[in-house]
N, C-alpha and C positions, 0 to 999 in steps of 0.2 A: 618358425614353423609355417609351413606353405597353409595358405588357408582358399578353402573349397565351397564351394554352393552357393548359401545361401550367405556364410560369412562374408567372401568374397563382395556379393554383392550388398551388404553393410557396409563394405568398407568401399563401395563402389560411390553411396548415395552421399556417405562423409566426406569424398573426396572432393562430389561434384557439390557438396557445402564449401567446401575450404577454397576451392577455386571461385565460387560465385562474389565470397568475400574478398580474399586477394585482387578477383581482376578488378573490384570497385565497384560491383553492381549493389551490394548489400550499404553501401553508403550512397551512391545516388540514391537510393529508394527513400532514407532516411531523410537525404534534405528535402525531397519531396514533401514530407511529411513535418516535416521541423518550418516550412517556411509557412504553414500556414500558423496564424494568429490565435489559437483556441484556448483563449482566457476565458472560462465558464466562469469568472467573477465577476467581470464585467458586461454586463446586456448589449454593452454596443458591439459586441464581438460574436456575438449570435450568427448573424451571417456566415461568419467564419466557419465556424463549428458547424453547421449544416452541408457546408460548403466540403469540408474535410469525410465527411463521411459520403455525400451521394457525388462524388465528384473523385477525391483524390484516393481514396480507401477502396471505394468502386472500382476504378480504374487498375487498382491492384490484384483485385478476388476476382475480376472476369476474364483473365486469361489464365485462372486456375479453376477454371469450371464450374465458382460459384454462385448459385441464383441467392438476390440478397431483397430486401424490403427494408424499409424505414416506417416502423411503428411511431405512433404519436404516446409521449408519455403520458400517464395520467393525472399526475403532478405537473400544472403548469409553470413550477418552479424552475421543472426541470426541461433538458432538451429532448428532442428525440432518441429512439435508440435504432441500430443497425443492426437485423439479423440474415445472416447469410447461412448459405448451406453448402456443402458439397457430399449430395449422393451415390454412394458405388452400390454398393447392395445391401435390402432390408438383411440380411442373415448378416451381415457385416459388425461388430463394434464401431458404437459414436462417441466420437469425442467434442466435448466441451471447448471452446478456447475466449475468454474471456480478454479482452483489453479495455482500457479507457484513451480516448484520441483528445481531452482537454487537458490544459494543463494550469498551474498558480503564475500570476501577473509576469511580463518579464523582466521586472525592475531593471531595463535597462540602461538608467545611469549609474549603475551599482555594478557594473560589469569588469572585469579587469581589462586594462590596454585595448578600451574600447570597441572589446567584443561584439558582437550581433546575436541576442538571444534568438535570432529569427533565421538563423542561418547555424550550417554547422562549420566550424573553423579545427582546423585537423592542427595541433602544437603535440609533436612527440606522439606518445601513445594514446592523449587525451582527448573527444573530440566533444569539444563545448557547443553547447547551446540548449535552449528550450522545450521537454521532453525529450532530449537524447533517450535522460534513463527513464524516466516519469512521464507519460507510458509508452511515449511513441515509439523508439528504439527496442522495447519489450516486446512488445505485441507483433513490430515488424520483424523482430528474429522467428517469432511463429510462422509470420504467413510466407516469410524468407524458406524455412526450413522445409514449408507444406512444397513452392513452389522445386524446389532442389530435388526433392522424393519425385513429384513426375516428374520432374523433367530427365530423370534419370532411370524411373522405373516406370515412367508411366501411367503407375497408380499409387492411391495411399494404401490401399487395403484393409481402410476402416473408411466410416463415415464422417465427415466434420461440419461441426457449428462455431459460428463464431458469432459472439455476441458483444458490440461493440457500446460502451458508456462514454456521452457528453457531458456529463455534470460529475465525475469522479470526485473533481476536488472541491466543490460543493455540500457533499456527502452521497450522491446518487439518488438525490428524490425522486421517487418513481421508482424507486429500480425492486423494489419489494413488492411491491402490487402488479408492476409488469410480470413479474417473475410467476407471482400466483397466475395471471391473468393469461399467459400467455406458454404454460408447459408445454403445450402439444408441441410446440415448432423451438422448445431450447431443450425439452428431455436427453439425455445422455447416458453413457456408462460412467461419465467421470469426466473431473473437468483438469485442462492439464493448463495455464495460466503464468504469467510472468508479473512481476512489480514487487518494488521493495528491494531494497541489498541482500548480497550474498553476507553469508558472519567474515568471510573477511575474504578479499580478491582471489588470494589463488587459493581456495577452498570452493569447490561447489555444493551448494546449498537446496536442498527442499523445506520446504516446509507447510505445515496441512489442515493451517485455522491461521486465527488471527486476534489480538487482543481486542476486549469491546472500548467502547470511546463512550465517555460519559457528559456533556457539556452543559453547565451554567453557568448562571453567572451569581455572585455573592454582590450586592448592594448594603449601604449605611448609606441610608435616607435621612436626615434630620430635620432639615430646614430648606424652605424653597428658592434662600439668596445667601450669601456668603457673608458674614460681619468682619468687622475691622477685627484683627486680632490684639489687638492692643487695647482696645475700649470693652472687648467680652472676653478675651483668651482666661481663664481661670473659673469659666461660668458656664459654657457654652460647650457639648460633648462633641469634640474634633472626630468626623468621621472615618479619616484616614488613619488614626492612631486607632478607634476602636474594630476599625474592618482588617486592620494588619492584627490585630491581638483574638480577634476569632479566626484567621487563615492561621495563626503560628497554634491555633487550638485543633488544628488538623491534621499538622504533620508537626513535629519536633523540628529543630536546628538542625538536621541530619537527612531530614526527611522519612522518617522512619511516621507510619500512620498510624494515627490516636484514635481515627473513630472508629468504634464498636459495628462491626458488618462489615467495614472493609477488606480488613484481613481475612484474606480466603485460609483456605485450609492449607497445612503447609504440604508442598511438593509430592508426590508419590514416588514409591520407589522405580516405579517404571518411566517415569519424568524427571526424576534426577537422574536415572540412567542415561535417558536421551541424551540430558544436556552436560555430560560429565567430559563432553568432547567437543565444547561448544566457547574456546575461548575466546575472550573480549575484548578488543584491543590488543594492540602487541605487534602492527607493521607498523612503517616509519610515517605511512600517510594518516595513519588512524589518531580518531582523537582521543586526547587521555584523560581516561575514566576516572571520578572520585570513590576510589576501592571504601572507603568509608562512608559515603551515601546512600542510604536507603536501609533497607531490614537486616538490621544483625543476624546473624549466623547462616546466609545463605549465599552461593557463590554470584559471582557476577550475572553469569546466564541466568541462576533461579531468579534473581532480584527482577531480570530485565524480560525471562520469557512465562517465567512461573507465579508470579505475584503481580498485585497492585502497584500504582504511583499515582500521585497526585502532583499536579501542576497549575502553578498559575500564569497562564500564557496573554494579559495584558492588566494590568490594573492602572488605572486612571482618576487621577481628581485635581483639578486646578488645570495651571498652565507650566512644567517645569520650566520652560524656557523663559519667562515671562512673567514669572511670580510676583504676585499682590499679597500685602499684610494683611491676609483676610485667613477666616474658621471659614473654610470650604462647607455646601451646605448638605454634598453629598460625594462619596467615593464608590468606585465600579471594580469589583476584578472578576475576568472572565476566566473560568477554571474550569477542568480538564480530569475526570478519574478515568486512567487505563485501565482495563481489569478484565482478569482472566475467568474462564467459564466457572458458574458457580455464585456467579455473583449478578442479580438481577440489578438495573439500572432503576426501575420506581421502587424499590425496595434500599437501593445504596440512597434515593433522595430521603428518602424517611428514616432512615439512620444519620444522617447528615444533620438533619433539622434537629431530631430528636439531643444531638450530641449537643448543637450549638443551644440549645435551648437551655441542657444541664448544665454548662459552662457560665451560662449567664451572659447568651448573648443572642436573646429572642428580640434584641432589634435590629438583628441582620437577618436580612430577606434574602431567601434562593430564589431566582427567576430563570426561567426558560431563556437560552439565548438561538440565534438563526442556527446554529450548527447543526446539524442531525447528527444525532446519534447511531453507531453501530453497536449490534450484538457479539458477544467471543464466541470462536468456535476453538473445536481441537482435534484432532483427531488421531487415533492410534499410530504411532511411528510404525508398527510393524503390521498395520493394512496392506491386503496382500497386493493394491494399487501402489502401495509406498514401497514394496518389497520390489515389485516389478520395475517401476521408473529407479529407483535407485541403484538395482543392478545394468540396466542401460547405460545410467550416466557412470558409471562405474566402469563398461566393459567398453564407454567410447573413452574415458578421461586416463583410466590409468588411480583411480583414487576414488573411495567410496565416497556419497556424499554425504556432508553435516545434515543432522536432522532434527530439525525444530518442530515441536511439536505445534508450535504457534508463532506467529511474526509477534514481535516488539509492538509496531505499530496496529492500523486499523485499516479496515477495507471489506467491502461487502459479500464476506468471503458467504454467510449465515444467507443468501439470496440461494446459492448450490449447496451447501451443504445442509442447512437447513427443510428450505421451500420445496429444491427441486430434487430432496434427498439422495447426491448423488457423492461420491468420495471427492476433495479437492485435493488436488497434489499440485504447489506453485513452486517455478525453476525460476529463480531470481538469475539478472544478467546486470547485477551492480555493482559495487562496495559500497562500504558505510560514508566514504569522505566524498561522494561526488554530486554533493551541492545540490541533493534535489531540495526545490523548495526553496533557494538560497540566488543570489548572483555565482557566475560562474560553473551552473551544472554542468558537465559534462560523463560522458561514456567514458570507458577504457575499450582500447578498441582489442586487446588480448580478448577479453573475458568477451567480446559480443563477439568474437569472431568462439572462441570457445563454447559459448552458449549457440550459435547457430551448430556448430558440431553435434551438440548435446540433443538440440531439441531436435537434428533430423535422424540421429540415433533413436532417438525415445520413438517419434514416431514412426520409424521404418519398425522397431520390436511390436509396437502394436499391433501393424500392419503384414507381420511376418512371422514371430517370432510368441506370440498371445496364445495361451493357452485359449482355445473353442471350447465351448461344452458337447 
């Protein structure tokens, strides 16, 4: 069917996406941005991170017409943030676009066939390196798709913000108080945002919260020096055996959760509905799931988007490599509750205590650890934001998108949907196997070249196609 007008020129602004990618301009941009250093774990790399935002990020937004500032956080934990604008008209719709420009260490001797986490390296369809997906390649399929709309139409025909985070994988300190502090110049209609995996490669994905992030750490203190184990072992209470026998009093062998408060309410019908289309696993790249892990009688998705988990993401006592015949004098595990809305974080710690206490193990201490904590959020699948960007990427892809009512993981989603109470609707440009956080991350360059399609679709509909009041 010949198409006319206004489609016509949707299909004018996707085209002039698919070419921007193709001739290699949407990958120069990236290594731009991949070469810079921005480990927000390490303070010597500060520089960096400042450098990436008033330098190389700048360099990017001023020839799309955005005026930008770099606020000082209020957390000196954290870094600064970057906000930019691009103004068309007060009667216009604004949209939100959130990225994060740091990214986790590059364990670069962990790399296969002596990769460069600081560079991107193109092998087949994959393109490896440091922030590909987490967040740099994210956020530059946004300001990719902004530049493609004028450069093709000249204008966006909404308003945009973009709101730029250095300390993402820190937890964002600052980024809640900026958030309060700072409405007037982030206020929105909605925020439209990238990060995290699509549910599986060639499935496109939204989804419009995110699970909360719980963090401490569980200590057995006993004694302030270690004894020979052979001259006290029969006498002396081994911390490592009595801190594994209060963690196994949290979750079962299965990981199925014991304490009383953690178990949210089960699923709704409107949430199992969502996720009744949300399979797990099941391409050849994906990893394979333990179908018997975690809460009986719920399917894969409910376990993973609809419920709790607890994890213990390092426990430590002694030296394994190096072992001494000694009763260690004290053990550390740093522990993890995911958990969906519904469930307060100082309320899940006084349930925790409470449990270990009746167990008969009120000599293990809960302690605050450096992580910060995030809030869950959720929000309705069928918001009429979620109805709208869904039918976009639908009417650019050829295929409705999966719809999660909340990401797996965590991320400061409660700073917009919360703070600056506006709708979040986030367009993941991932999969599950691509090594964020790992050696070896890398893009698929299908899905970012698809994802630029997607995001200059969404945002030509806002700009053209948005219902006005």
């Amino acid at each position: 069917m010949k198409k006319h007008g206004k489609q016509m020129s949707r299909q004018s602004s996707i085209e002039a996406a698919t070419d921007f990618f193709e001739n290699g301009h949407f990958l120069s941009g990236l290594r731009d941005l991949v070469a810079i250093r921005t480990e927000s774990q390490d303070p010597q790399f500060r520089n960096c991170l400042e450098h990436y935002m008033s330098s190389v990020i700048a360099d990017k937004l001023r020839p799309l017409g955005f005026d930008w500032q770099i606020y000082d956080n209020p957390d000196p934990a954290g870094v600064p943030f970057l906000v930019a604008e691009r103004f068309e008209d007060r009667g216009l719709p604004t949209v939100l676009i959130y990225g994060h420009g740091d990214v986790v260490p590059g364990m670069e001797d962990q790399w296969s066939n002596d990769l460069d986490p600081w560079a991107v390296t193109v092998v087949g369809e994959k393109w490896y390196g440091r922030g590909t997906v987490d967040n740099k390649g994210q956020h530059w399929t946004a300001l990719s798709a902004i530049h493609c709309l004028i450069a093709d139409e000249g204008r966006l025909g909404f308003n945009t913000r973009f709101l730029l985070d250095m300390s993402e994988e820190i937890g964002s300190p600052g980024m809640h108080v900026f958030c309060r502090q700072h409405r007037h110049v982030l206020n929105a209609d909605v925020l439209i945002a990238s990060d995290g995996p699509r549910l599986q490669a060639d499935r496109p994905t939204i989804y419009m919260g995110a699970r909360g992030n719980l963090n401490f750490n569980l200590r057995a203190r006993f004694r302030k020096r270690n004894f020979h184990s052979g001259n006290w072992g029969g006498v002396l209470k081994d911390p490592v055996i009595r801190l594994s026998h209060a963690i196994a009093s949290i979750a079962d062998s299965n990981g199925r959760l014991l304490v009383e408060g953690w178990r949210p309410e089960p699923p709704s019908p409107a949430i199992k509905e969502a996720l009744a289309d949300c399979p797990i696993g099941g391409s050849d790249d994906d990893t394979s799931v333990d179908r018997d892990w975690g809460e009986p009688g719920l399917t894969l998705a409910e376990r993973l988007y609809a419920w709790n988990s607890f994890a213990v993401v390092a426990i430590s006592s002694g030296d394994s490599d190096n072992p001494v015949n000694a009763i260690q004098g004290e053990a550390i595990a740093a522990c993890q509750l995911r958990f969906v809305v519904g469930i307060e974080p100082k309320s899940a710690l006084e349930d925790l205590r409470a449990h270990l206490d009746a167990a008969g193990f009120d000599d293990i201490a809960i302690e605050p650890n450096h992580a910060v904590d995030l809030a869950a959020t959720r929000q309705d699948p069928d918001h009429p934001w979620v109805e709208f960007v869904a039918n976009s990427i639908e009417d650019t892809t050829g295929q409705p998108p999966v719809r999660l009512p909340n990401l797996a993981a965590s991320l400061p989603n409660d700073c917009f949907s919360d703070i600056l109470g506006m709708p979040t609707v986030w367009i993941p440009h991932s999969y599950p196997e691509c090594g964020q956080h790992a050696p070896d991350e890398h893009a698929l360059a299908p899905i970012l070249k698809e994802g630029l399609q997607i995001m200059t679709g969404v945002f030509w509909d806002i700009g053209n196609a948005l219902p006005r009041p």
